[in-house]
C-alpha positions in Angstrom: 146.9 52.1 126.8 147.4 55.7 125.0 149.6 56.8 122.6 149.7 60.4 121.2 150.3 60.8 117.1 150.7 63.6 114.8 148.9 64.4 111.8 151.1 62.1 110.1 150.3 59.5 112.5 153.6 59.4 114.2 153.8 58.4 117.6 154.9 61.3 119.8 154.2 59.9 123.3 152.8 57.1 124.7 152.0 55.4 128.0 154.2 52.7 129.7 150.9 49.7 129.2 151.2 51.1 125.1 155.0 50.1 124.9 154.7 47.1 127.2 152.0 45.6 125.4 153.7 45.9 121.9 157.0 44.9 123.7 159.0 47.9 123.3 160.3 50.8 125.3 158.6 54.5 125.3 162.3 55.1 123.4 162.0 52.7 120.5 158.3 53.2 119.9 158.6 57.5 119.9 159.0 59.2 116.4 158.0 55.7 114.9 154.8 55.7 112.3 151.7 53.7 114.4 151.5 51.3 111.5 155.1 50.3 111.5 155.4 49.7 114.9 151.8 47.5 114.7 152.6 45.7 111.5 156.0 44.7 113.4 154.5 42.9 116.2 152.0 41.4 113.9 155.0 39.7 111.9 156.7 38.6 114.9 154.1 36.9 116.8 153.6 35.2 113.1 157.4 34.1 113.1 156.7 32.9 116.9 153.8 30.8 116.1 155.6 29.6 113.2 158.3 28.3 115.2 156.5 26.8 117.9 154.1 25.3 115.9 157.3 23.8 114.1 156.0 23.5 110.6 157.9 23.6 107.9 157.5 27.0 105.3 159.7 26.5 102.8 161.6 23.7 101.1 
């Protein structure tokens, strides 16, 4: 997997295995910060896991 930021750490390129793996296309994940696009996988495996595990989180 490679991805190519700038200084600012956006994502200016990256590999098809990058975007597959984070379950996106090249198009979504280009111009993005690297953090955003990471801390939105991280919260949506968490929502998965939430709903398969079917537990309750509020109420």
């Amino acid at each position: 997997m490679l991805r190519t930021i700038t200084a600012d750490e956006k994502i200016i390129d990256c590999n098809d295995a990058y975007a597959k793996n984070l379950g996106y296309t090249k198009e979504e994940i280009i111009g993005k910060h690297r953090q955003l696009i990471t801390l939105q996988k991280k919260v949506m495996m968490s929502w998965q896991n939430q709903l398969q595990s079917g537990k309750r989180t509020a109420r």
